[in-house]
VMD Tcl script that builds the backbone (N, CA, C; Angstrom):
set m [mol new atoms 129]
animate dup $m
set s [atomselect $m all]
$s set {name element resname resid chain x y z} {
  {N N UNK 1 A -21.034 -14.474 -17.744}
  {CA C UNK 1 A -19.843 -15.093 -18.275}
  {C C UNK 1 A -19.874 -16.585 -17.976}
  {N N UNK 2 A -19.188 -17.463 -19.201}
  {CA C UNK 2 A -19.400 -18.924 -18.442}
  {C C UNK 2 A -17.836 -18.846 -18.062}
  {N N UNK 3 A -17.889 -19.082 -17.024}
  {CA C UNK 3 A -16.705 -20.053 -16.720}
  {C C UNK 3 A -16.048 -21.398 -16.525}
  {N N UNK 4 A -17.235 -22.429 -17.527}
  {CA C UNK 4 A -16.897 -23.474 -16.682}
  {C C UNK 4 A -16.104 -23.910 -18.072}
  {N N UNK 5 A -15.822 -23.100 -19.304}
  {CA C UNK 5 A -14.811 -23.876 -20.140}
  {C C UNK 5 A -13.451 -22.938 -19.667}
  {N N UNK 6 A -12.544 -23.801 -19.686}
  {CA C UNK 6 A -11.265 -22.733 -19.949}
  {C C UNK 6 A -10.357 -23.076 -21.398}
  {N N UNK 7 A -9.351 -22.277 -21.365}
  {CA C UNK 7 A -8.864 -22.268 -22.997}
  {C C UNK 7 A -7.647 -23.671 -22.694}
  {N N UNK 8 A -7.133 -23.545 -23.683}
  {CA C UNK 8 A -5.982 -24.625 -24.207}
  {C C UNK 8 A -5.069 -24.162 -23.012}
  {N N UNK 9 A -3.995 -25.628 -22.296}
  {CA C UNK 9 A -2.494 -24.851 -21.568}
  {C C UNK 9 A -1.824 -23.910 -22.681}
  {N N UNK 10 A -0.789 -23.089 -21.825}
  {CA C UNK 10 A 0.041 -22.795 -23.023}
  {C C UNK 10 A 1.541 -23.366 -21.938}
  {N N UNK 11 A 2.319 -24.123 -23.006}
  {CA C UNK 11 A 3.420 -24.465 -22.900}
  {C C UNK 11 A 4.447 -23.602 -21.864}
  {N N UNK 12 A 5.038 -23.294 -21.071}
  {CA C UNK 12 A 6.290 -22.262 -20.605}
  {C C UNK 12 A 7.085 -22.075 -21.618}
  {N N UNK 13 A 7.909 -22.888 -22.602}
  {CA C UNK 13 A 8.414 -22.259 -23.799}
  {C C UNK 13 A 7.832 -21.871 -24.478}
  {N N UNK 14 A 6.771 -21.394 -24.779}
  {CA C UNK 14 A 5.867 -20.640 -25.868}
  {C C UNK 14 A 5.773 -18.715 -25.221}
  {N N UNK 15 A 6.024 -18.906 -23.831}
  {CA C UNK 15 A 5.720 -17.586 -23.199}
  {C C UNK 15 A 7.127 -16.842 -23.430}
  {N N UNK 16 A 6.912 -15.350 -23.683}
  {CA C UNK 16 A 8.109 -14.716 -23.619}
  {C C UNK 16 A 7.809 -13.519 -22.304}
  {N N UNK 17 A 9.073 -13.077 -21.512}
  {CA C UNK 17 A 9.136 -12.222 -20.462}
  {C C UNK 17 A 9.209 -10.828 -20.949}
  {N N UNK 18 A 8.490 -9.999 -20.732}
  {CA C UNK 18 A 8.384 -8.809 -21.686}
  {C C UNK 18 A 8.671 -7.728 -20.449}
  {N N UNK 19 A 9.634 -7.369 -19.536}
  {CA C UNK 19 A 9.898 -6.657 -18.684}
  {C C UNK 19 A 11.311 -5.869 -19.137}
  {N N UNK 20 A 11.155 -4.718 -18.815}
  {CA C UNK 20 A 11.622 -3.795 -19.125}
  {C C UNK 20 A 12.943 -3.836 -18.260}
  {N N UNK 21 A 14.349 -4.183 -18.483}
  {CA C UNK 21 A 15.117 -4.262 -17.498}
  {C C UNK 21 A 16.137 -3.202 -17.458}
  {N N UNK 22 A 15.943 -2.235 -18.671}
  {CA C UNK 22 A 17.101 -0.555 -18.144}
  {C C UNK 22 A 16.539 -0.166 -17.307}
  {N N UNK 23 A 17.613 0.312 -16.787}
  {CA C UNK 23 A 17.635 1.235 -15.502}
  {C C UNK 23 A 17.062 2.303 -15.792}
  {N N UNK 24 A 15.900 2.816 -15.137}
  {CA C UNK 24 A 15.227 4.035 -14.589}
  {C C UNK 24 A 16.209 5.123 -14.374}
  {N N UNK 25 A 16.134 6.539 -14.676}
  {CA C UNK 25 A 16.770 7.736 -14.431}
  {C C UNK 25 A 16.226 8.107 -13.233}
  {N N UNK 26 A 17.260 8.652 -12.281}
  {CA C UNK 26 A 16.870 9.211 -11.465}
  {C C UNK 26 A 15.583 10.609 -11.349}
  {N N UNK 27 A 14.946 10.794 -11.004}
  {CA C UNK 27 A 13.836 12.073 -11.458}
  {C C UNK 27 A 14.211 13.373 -10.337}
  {N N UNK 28 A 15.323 12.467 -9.003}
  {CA C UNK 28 A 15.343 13.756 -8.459}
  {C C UNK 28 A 16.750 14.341 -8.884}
  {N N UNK 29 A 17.705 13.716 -10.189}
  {CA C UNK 29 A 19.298 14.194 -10.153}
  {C C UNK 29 A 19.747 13.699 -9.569}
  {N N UNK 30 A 19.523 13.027 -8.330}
  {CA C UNK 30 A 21.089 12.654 -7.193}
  {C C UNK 30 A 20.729 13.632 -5.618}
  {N N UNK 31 A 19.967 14.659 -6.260}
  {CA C UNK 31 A 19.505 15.418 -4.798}
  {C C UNK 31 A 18.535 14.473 -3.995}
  {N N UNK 32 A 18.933 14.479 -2.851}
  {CA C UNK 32 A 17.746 14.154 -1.799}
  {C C UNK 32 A 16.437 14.852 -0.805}
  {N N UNK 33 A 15.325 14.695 -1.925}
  {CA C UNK 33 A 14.514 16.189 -1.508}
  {C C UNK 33 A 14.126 15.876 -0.275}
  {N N UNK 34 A 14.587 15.027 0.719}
  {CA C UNK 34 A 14.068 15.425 2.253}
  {C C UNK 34 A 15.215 16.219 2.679}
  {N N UNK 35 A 16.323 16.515 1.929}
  {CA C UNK 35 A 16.692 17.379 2.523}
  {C C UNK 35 A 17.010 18.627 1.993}
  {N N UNK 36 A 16.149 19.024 0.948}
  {CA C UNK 36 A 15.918 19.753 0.375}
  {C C UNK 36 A 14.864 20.254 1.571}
  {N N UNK 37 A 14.016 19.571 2.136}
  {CA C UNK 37 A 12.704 20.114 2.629}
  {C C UNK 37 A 13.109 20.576 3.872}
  {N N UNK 38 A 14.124 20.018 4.222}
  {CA C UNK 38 A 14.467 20.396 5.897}
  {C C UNK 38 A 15.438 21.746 5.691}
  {N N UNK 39 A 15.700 21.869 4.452}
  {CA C UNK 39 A 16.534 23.380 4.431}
  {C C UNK 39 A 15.967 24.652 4.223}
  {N N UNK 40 A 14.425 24.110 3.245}
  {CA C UNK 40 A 13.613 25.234 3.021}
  {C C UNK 40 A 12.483 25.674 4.043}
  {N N UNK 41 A 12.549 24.776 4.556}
  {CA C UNK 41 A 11.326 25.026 6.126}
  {C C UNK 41 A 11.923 24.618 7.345}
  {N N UNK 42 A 13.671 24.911 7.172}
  {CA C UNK 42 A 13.542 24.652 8.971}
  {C C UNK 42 A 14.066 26.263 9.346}
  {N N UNK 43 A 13.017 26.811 10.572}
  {CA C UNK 43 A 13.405 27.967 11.044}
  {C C UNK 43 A 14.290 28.623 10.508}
}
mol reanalyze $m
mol bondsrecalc $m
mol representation Tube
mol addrep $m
């Protein structure tokens, strides 16, 4: 690979922020599986 050219700047107004900002669903419901785990395996 050469590296000794690099390409054109690009401007900061030319860039757009492409991040996803809704909120994520919970995957466990609202339950908290550590304590899910301490109910199914404690003695």
């Amino acid at each position: 690979m050469d590296y000794t050219w690099l390409p054109a700047p690009i401007r900061l107004e030319d860039t757009v922020a492409e991040v996803d900002t809704r909120p994520v669903p919970d995957p466990d419901g609202g339950i908290n599986p550590e304590i899910i785990f301490m109910l199914r395996y404690a003695g």
